[in-house]
C-alpha positions, 0 to 999 in steps of 0.5 A: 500500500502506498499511501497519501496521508490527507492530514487536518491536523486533527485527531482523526487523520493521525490516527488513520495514518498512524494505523496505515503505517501500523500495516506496513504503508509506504509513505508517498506524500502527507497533504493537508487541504488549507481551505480559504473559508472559515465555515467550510464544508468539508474541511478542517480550518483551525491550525490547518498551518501547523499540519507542516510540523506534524509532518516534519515531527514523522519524518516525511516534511520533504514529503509534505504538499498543501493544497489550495482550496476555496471553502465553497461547497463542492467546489472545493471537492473538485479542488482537492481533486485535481491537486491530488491529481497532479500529486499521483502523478509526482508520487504514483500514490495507491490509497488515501487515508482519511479520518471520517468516523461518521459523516456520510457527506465526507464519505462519500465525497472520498469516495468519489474522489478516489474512484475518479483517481483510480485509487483506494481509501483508508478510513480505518475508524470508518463506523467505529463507535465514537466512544470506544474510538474516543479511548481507543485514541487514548490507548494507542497514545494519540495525544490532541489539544482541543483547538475550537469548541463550538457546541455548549458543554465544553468549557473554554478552559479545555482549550490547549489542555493535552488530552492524554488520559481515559479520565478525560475522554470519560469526561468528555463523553459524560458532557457528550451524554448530558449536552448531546454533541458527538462523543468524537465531535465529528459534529464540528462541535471541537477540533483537534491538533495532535501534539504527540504520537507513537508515528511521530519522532518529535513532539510539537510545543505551543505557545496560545492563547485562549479566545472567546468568539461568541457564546459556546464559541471559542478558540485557542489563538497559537503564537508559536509553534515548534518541534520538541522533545518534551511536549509542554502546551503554554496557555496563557499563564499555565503549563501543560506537560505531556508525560507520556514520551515518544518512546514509550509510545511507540513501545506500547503501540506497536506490540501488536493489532490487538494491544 
């Protein structure tokens, strides 16, 4: 399988790239779609400049490509297209992976793109349960910051604070059940940057900023962001350390498909 990362940032396609590697992937390219438009529909916005550093993080940042597109409705479908296009024809890619979990707008909109290329997709999460897929993150040592919450519930001190422990994804799920937004926020309730990974030989260090938009609406405003060996998230005047280091991580993931 040689595999085009498609990379938001966000939780979900680390972790569907994360598991193609687990199978033995070849890497051909990592994109990230860098769309004009705040509210588009398709693709994830917040921090969408910083998808370089993860990819750098892996390995792969001489392998990296943004693309372009205009946040209009399916227009920018057709403009992830045609710049995969040109890159299949640089890299001679087999699959994407992609991070969808339920959206069957996203789904299928993959899934055209793909068939119009000649190529697969890899959607690993595709129809897990959100919340055995929220621990499952945890577990594997998918390590995210939470980037935007727009759905009440979620307080905007959770912005920036690593989420890297099952005591905080049962939090999540517990306000999930009581508000009613998705226990995966694959809503757009929340978004998601992942800070550190087993796939990653470098963790990410921010510096930000807590924001609030409206109400039920904020975001976390980065200033800085840099590779690093010990993962700390500067948030106004606190600290958030990850604990958990690359090496363990990747001692933990990758003992075998059923850890």
């Amino acid at each position: 399988m040689k595999v085009c990362g498609l990379l938001s940032g966000g939780k979900d396609s680390n972790y569907a790239f994360y598991m193609a590697l687990r199978e033995g992937a070849e890497v051909s390219c990592i994109v990230s779609a860098a769309p004009a438009r705040e509210d588009s529909w398709m693709f994830h916005r917040p921090l969408v400049e910083f998808v370089k550093l993860q990819a750098e993080a892996m390995g792969f940042g001489d392998r990296y490509h943004t693309i372009g597109v205009s946040g209009v409705k399916e227009s920018e479908v057709s403009e992830l297209r045609e710049g995969l296009r040109k890159l299949k024809a640089m890299y001679g890619f087999d699959t994407i992976t992609v991070g969808g979990i339920a959206s069957r707008y996203q789904y299928e909109r993959f899934r055209a793109i793909a068939e119009d290329l000649g190529v697969k997709v890899y959607d690993p999460q595709w129809g897990m349960d959100p919340e055995e897929y929220m621990k499952e993150l945890v577990r594997k040592g998918v390590v995210f910051v939470i980037s935007q919450i727009t759905t009440e519930g979620l307080d905007m001190r959770m912005l920036g604070v690593p989420v890297q422990e099952l005591s905080q994804v049962e939090e999540i799920l517990r306000l999930s059940r009581r508000y009613g937004f998705h226990p995966a926020f694959e809503g757009g309730e929340a978004e998601t940057f992942v800070v550190m990974a087993p796939h990653f030989k470098k963790g990410i260090c921010l510096r930000a900023s807590r924001e609030k938009i409206a109400e039920y609406q904020y975001v976390l405003s980065v200033s800085s962001a840099q590779l690093c060996d010990d993962v700390a998230i500067s948030v106004d005047s606190e600290v958030y350390h990850v604990f958990r280091r690359r090496d363990e991580l990747a001692s933990t993931a990758f003992r075998s498909s059923s850890s």
